[in-house]
Kinemage of the C-alpha trace (Angstrom):
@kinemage 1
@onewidth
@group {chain A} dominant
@subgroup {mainchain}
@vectorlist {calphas} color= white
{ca unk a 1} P 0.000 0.000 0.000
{ca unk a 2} L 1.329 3.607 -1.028
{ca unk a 3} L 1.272 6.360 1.355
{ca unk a 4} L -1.140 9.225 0.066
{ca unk a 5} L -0.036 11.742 -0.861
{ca unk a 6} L 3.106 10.325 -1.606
{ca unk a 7} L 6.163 10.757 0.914
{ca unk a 8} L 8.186 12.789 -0.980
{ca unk a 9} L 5.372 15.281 -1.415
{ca unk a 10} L 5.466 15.576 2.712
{ca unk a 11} L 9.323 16.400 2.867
{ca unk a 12} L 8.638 19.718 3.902
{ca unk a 13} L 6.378 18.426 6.940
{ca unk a 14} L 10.040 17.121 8.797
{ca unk a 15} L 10.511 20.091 11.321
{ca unk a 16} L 13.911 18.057 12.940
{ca unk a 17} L 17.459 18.335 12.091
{ca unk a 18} L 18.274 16.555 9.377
{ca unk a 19} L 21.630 15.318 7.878
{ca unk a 20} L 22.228 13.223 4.442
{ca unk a 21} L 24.525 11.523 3.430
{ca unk a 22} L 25.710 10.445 0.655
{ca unk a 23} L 28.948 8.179 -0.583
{ca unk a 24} L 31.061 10.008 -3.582
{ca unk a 25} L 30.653 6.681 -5.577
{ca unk a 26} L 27.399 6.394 -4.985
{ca unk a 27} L 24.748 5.480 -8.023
{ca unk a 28} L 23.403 8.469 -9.819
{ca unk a 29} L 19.881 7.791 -9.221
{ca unk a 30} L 20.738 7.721 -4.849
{ca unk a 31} L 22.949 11.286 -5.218
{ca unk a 32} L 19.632 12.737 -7.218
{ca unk a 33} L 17.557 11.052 -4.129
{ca unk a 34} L 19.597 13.391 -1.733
{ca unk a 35} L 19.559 16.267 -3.617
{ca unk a 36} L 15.922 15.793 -3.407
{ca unk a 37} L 15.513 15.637 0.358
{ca unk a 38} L 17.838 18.524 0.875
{ca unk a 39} L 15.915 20.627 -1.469
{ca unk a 40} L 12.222 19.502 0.051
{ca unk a 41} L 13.605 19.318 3.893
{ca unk a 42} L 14.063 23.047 5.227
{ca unk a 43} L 17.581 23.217 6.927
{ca unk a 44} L 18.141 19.579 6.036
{ca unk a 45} L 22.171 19.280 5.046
{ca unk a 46} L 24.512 17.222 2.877
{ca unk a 47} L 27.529 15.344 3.851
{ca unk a 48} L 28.912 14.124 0.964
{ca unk a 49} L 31.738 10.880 2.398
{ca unk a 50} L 34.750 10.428 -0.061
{ca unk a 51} L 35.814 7.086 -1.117
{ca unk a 52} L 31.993 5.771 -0.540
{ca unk a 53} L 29.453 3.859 -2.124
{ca unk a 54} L 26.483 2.951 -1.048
{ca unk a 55} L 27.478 1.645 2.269
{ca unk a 56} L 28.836 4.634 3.646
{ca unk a 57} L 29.133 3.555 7.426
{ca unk a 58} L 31.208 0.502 6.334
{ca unk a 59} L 33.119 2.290 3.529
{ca unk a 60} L 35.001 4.961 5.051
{ca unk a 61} L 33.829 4.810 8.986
{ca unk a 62} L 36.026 7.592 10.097
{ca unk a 63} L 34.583 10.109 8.459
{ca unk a 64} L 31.148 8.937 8.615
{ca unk a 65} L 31.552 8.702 12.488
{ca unk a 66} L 32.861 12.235 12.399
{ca unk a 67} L 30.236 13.918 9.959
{ca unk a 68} L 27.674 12.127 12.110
{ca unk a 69} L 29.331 13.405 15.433
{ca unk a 70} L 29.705 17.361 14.304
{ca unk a 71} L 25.889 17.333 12.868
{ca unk a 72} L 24.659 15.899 16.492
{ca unk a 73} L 27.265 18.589 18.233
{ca unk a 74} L 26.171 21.448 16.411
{ca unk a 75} L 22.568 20.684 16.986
């Protein structure tokens, strides 16, 4: 079953903090994903991990952990 309307025309409902992220080697279709959500979310930002796919967490942990870590400090 489909949520209606559909999600991505609720985006701008989120009122939280809101951090992306994306891996530099991602697929095309996820980067255009996240430029979607930081365009619909209000304050939402972009952390864009180098040396990533998909997996970002696994991929290059370090600076996952640390974008992660300065979004939740500077909240």
């Amino acid at each position: 079953m489909w949520p209606s309307p559909p999600s991505i025309q609720r985006l701008s409902e989120i009122k939280v903090p809101t951090l992306v992220v994306v891996g530099d080697h991602d697929v095309t279709d996820i980067l255009g994903v996240a430029d979607i959500l930081i365009s619909k979310i209000t304050g939402a930002k972009k952390v864009v991990i180098h040396r990533a796919g998909h997996h970002v967490n696994m991929e290059n942990p370090k600076e996952f952990d640390r974008s992660v870590t300065d979004f939740l400090n500077n909240l």
